[in-house]
C-alpha positions as a printed Julia matrix, in Angstrom:
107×3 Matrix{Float64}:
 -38.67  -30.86  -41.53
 -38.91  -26.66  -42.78
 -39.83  -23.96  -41.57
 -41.45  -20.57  -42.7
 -40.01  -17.33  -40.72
 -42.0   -14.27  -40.38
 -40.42  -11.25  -39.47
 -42.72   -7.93  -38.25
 -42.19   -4.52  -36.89
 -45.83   -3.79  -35.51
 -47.49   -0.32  -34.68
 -46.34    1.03  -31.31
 -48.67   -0.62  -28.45
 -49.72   -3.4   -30.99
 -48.12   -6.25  -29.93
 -50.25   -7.95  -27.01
 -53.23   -7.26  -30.02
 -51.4    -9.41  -32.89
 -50.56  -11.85  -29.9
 -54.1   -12.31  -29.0
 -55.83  -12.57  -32.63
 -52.38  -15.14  -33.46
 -53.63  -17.37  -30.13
 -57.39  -17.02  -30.23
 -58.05  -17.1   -34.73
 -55.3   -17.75  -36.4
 -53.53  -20.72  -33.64
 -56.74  -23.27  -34.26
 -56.67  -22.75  -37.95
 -52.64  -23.58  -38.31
 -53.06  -26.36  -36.06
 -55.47  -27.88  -38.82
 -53.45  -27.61  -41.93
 -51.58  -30.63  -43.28
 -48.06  -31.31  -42.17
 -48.08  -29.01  -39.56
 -45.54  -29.86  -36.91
 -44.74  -26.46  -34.42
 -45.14  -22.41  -33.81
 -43.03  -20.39  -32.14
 -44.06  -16.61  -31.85
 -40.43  -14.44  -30.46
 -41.63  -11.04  -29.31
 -39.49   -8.0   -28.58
 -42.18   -5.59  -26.62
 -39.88   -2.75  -25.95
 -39.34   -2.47  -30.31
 -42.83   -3.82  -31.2
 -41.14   -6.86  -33.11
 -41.98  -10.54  -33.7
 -40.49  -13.13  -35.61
 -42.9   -16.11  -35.9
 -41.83  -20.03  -36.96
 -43.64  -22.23  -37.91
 -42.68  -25.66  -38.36
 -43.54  -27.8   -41.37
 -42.85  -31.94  -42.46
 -42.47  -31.39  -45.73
 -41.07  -28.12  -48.38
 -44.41  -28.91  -49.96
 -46.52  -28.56  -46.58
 -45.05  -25.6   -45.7
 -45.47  -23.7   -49.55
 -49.46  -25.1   -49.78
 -50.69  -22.64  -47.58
 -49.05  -20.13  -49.54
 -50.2   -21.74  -52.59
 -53.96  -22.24  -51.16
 -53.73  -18.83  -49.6
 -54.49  -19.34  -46.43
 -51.57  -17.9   -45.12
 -52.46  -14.17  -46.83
 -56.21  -14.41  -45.55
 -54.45  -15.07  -41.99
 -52.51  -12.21  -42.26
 -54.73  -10.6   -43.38
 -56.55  -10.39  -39.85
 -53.08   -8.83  -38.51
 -52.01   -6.7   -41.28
 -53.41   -3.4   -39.95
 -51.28   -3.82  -37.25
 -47.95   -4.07  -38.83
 -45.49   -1.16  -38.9
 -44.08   -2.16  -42.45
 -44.59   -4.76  -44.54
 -43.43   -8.55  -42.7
 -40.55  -10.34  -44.34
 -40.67  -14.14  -45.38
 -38.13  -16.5   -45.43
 -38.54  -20.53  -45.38
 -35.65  -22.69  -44.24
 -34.72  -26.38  -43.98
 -35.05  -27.63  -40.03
 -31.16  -29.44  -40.07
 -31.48  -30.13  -36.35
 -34.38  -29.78  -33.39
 -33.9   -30.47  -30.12
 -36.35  -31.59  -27.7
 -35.96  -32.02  -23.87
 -36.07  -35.3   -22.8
 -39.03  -37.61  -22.15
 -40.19  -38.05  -18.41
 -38.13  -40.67  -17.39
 -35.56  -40.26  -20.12
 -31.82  -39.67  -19.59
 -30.73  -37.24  -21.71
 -27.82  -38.63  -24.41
């Protein structure tokens, strides 16, 4: 599994606004993409920050929407909104943990 980090330092008071164009446009669209396997947004409201994941199967799945550019015409629905420029970084997923299953005893 990879990921793709996003790292952003929005406009003072912007926050809940990225949140709700990232859960109402750009959520459904990510969802649909090939490979896709997880999101995580991480806010800090009190510094206007947010560090998005997003979770990938393969290197290739997570570099075609950069390819394609989907990603840039997704940010581009946020990028007023950021404070500075948002850093990228992508990353191998070594180890995920997941609760257990209903039912399940955990290891």
């Amino acid at each position: 599994m990879h990921a793709r980090v996003l790292m952003a330092r929005l406009r003072p008071g912007a926050l809940d606004e990225a949140l709700e164009i990232v859960r109402e446009d750009m959520a459904p669209a990510i969802r649909e993409q090939p490979g896709f396997r997880g999101f995580l947004v991480l806010t800090d409201h009190e510094a206007d920050r947010a560090i998005t994941i997003s979770l990938w199967e393969t290197a290739a799945d997570r570099d075609a929407g950069e390819a394609s550019g989907y990603a840039r015409a997704q940010l581009a629905r946020i990028g007023p909104l950021f404070a500075a420029p948002p850093v990228f970084e992508s990353y191998a997923v070594d180890l995920r943990l997941d609760p257990p299953a209903p039912g399940e005893r955990p290891a």
